[in-house]
N, CA, C and O atoms as CSV, one atom per row, in Angstrom:
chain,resi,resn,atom,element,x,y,z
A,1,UNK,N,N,0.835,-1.184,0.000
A,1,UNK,CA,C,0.000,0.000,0.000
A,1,UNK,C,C,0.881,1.250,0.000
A,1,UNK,O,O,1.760,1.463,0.835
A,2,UNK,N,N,0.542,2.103,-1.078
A,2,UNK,CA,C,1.261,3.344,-0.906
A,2,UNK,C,C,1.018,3.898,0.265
A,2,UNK,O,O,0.004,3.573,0.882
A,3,UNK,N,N,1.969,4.896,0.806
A,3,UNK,CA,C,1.611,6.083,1.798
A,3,UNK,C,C,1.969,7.335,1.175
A,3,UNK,O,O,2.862,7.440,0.335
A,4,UNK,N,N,1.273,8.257,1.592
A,4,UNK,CA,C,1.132,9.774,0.903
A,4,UNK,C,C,2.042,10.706,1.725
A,4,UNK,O,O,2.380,10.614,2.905
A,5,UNK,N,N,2.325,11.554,0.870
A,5,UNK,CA,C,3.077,12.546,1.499
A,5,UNK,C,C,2.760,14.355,1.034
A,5,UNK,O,O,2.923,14.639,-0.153
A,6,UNK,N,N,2.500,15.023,1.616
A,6,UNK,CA,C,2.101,16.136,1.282
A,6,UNK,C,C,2.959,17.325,1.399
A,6,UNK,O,O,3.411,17.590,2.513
A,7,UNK,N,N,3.246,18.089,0.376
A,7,UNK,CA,C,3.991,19.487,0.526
A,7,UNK,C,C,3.142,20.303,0.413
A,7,UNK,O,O,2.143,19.885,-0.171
A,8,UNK,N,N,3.094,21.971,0.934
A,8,UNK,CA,C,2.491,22.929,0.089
A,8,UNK,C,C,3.873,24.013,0.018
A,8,UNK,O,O,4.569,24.348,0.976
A,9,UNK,N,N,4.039,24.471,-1.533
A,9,UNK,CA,C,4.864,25.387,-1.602
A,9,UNK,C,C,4.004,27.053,-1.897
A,9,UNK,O,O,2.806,27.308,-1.777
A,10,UNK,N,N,4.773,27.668,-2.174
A,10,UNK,CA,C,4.035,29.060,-2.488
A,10,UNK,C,C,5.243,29.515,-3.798
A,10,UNK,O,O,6.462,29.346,-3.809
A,11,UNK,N,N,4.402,30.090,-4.751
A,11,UNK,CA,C,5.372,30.210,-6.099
A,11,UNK,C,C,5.436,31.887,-6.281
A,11,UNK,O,O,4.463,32.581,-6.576
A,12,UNK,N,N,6.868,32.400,-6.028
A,12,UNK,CA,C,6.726,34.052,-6.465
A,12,UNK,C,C,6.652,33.777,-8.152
A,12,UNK,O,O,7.274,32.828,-8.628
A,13,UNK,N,N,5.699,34.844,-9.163
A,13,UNK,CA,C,5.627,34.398,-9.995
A,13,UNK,C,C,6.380,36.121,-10.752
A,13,UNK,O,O,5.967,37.174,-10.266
A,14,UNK,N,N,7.086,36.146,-11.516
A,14,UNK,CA,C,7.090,37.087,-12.394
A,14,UNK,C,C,6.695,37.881,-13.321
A,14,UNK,O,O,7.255,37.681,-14.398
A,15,UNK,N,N,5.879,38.772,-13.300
A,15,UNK,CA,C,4.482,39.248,-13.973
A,15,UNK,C,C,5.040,39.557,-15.034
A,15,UNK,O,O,4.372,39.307,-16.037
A,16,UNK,N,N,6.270,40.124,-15.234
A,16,UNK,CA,C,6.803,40.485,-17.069
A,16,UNK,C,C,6.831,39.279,-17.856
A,16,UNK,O,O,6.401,39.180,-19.005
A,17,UNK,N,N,7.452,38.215,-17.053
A,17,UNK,CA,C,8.068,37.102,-17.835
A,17,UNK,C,C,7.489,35.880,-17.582
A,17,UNK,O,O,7.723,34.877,-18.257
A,18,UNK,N,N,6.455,35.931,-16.278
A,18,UNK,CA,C,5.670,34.513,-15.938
A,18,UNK,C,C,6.910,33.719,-15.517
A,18,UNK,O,O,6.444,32.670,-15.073
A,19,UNK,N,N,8.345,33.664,-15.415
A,19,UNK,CA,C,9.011,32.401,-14.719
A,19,UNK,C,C,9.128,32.593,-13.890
A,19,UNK,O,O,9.148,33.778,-13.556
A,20,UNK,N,N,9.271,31.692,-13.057
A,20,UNK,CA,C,9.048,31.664,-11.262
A,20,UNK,C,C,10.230,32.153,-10.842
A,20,UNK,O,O,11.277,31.807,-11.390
A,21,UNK,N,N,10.203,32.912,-9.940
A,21,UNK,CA,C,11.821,33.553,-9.029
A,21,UNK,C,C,11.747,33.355,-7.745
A,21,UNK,O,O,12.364,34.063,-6.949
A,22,UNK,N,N,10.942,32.314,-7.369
A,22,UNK,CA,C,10.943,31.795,-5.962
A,22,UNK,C,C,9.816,31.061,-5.460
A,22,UNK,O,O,8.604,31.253,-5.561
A,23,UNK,N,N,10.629,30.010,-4.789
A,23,UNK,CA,C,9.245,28.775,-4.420
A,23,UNK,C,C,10.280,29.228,-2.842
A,23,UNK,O,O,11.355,29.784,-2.619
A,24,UNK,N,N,8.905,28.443,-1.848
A,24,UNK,CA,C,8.897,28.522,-0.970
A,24,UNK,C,C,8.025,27.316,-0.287
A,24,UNK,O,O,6.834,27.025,-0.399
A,25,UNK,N,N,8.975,26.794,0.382
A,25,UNK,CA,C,7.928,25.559,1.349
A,25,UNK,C,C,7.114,26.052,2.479
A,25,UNK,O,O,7.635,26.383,3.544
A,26,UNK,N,N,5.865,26.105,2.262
A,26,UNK,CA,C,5.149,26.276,3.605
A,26,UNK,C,C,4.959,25.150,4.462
A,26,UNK,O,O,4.926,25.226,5.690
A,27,UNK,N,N,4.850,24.225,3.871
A,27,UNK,CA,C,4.762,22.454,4.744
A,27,UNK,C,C,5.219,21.192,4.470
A,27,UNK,O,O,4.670,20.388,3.716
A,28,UNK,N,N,6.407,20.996,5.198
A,28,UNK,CA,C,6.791,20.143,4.435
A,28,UNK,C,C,6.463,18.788,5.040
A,28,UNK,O,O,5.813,18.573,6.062
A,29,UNK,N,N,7.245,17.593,3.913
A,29,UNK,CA,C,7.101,16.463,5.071
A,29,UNK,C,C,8.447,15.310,5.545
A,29,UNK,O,O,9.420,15.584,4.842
A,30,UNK,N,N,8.685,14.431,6.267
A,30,UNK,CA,C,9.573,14.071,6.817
A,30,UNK,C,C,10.540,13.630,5.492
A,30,UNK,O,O,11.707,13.306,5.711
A,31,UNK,N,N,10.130,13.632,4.435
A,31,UNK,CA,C,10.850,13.170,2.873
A,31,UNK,C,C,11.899,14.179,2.551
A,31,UNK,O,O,12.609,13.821,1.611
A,32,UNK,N,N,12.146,15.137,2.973
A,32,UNK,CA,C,13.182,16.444,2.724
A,32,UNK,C,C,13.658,16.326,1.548
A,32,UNK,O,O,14.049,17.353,0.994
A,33,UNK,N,N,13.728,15.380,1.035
A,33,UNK,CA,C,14.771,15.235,-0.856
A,33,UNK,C,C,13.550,15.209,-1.799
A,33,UNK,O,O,13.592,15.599,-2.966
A,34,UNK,N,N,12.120,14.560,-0.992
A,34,UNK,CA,C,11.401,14.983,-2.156
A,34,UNK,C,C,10.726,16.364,-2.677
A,34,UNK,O,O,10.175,16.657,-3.738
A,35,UNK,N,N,11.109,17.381,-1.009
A,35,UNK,CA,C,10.285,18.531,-0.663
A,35,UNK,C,C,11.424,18.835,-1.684
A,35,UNK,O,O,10.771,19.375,-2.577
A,36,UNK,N,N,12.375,18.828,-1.998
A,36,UNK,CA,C,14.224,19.637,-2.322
A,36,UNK,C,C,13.834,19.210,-4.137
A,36,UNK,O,O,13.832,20.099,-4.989
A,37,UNK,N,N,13.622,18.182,-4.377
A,37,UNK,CA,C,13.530,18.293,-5.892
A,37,UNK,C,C,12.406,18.419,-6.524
A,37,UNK,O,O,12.425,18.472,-7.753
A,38,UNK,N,N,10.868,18.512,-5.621
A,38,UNK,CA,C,9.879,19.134,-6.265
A,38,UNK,C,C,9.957,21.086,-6.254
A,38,UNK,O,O,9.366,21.997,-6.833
A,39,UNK,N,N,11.052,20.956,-5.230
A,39,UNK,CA,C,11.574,23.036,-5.336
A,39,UNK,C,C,12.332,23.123,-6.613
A,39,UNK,O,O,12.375,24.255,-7.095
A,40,UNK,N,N,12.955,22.154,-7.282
A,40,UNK,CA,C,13.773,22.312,-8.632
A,40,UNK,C,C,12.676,22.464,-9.728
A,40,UNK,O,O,12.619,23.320,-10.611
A,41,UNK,N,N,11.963,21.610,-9.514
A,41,UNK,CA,C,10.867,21.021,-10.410
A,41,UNK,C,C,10.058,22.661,-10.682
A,41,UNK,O,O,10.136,23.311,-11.724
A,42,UNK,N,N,9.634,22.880,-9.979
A,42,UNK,CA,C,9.239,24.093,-9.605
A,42,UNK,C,C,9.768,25.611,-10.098
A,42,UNK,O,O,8.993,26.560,-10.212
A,43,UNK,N,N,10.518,25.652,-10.240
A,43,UNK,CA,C,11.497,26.742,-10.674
A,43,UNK,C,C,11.219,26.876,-11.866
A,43,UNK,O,O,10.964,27.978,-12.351
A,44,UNK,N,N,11.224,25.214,-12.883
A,44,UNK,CA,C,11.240,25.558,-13.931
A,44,UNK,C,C,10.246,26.025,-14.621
A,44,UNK,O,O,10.303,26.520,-15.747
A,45,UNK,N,N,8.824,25.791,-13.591
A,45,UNK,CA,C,7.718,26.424,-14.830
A,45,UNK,C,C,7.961,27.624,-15.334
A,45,UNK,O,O,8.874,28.438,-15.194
A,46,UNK,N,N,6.997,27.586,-15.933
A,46,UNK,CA,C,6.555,29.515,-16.991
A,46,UNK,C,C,5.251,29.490,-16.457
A,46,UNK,O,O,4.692,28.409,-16.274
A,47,UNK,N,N,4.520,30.918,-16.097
A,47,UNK,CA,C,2.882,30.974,-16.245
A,47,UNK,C,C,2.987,31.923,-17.677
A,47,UNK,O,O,4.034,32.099,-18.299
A,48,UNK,N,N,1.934,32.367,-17.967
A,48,UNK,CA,C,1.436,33.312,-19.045
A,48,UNK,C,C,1.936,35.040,-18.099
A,48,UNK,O,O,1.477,35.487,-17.048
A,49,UNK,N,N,2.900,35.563,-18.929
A,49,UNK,CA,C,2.931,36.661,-18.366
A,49,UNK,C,C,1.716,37.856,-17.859
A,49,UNK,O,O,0.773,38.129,-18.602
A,50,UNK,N,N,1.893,38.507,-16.493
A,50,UNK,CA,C,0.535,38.925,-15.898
A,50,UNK,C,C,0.096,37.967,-14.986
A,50,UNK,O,O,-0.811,38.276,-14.213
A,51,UNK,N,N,0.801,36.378,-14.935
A,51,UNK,CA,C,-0.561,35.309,-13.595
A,51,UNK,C,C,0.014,36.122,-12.195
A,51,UNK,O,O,1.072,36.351,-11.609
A,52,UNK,N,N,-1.470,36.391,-12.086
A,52,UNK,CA,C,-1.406,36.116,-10.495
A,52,UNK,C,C,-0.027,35.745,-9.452
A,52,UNK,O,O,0.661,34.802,-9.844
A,53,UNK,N,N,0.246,36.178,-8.635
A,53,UNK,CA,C,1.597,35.586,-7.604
A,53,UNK,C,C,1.149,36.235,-6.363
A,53,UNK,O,O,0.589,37.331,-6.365
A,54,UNK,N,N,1.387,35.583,-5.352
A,54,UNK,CA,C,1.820,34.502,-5.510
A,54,UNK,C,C,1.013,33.147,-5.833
A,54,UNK,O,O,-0.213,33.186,-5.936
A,55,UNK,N,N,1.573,32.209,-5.956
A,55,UNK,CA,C,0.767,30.847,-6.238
A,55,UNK,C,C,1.236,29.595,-5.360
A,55,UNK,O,O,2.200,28.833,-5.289
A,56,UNK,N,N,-0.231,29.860,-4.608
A,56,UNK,CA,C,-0.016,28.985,-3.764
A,56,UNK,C,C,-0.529,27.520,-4.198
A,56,UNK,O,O,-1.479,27.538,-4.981
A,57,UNK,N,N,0.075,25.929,-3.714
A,57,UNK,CA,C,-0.002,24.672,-4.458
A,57,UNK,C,C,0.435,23.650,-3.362
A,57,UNK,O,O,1.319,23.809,-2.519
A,58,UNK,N,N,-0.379,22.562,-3.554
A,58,UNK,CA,C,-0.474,21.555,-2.529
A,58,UNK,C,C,0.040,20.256,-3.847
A,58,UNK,O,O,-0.403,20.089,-4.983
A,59,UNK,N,N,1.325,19.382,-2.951
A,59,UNK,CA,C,1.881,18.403,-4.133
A,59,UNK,C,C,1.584,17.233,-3.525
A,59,UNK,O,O,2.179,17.278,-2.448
A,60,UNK,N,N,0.979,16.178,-3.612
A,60,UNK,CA,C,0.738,15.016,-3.192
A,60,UNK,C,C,2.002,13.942,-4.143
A,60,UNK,O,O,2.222,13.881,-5.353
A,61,UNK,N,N,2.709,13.123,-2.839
A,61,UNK,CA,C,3.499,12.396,-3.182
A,61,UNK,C,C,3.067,10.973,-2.867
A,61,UNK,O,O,2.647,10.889,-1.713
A,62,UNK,N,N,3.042,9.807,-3.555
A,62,UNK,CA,C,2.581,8.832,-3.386
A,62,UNK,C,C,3.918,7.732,-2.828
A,62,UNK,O,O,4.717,7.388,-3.699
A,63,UNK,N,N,4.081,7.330,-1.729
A,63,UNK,CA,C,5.024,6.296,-1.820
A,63,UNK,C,C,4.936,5.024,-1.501
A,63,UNK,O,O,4.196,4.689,-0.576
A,64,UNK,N,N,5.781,3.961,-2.312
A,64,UNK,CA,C,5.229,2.582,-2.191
A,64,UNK,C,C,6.983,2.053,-1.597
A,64,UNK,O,O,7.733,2.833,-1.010
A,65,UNK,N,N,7.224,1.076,-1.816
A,65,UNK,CA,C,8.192,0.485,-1.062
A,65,UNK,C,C,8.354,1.171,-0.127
A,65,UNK,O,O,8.097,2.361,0.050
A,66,UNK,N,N,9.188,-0.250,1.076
A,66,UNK,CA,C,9.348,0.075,2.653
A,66,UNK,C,C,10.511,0.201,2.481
A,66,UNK,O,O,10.893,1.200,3.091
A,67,UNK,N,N,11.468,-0.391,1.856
A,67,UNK,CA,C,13.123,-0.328,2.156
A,67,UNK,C,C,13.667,0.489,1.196
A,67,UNK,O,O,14.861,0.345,0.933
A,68,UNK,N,N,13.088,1.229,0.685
A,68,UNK,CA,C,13.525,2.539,-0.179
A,68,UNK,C,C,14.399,3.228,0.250
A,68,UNK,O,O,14.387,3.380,1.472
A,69,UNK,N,N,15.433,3.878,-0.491
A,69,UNK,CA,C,16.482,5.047,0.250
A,69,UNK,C,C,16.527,6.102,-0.776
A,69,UNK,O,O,16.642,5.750,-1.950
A,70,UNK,N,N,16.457,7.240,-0.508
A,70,UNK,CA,C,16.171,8.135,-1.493
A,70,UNK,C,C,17.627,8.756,-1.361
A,70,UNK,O,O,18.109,8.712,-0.229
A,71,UNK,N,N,18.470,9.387,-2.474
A,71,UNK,CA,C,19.566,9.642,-2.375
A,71,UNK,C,C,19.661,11.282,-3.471
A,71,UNK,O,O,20.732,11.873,-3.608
């Protein structure tokens, strides 16, 4: 059975250019490498120049194996 894991970040968004210039973890969870490369992940979007910022977003992580090591 998977177990879930939940982040919420908050996205500064850039209104000229729509690419993000800052994520921010508001909650993280005991996974720290997955909170660390969904902040990479993150960086890279684009919105449509003009969205809204900040943007706030809830990431549901699904995990299955017990003897997993995340590196």
């Amino acid at each position: 059975m998977a177990r879930k894991a939940e982040v919420v970040f908050r996205q500064t968004v850039n209104s000229k250019n729509g690419l993000v210039d800052e994520v921010k973890i508001l909650q993280s969870t005991p996974y720290r490498e997955l909170s660390e490369l969904a902040v990479e992940a993150l960086l890279q979007w684009q919105f449509k120049p003009g969205a809204a910022s900040p943007v706030k977003m809830l990431v549901e992580f699904a995990i299955q194996g017990s003897n997993r090591i995340l590196h």
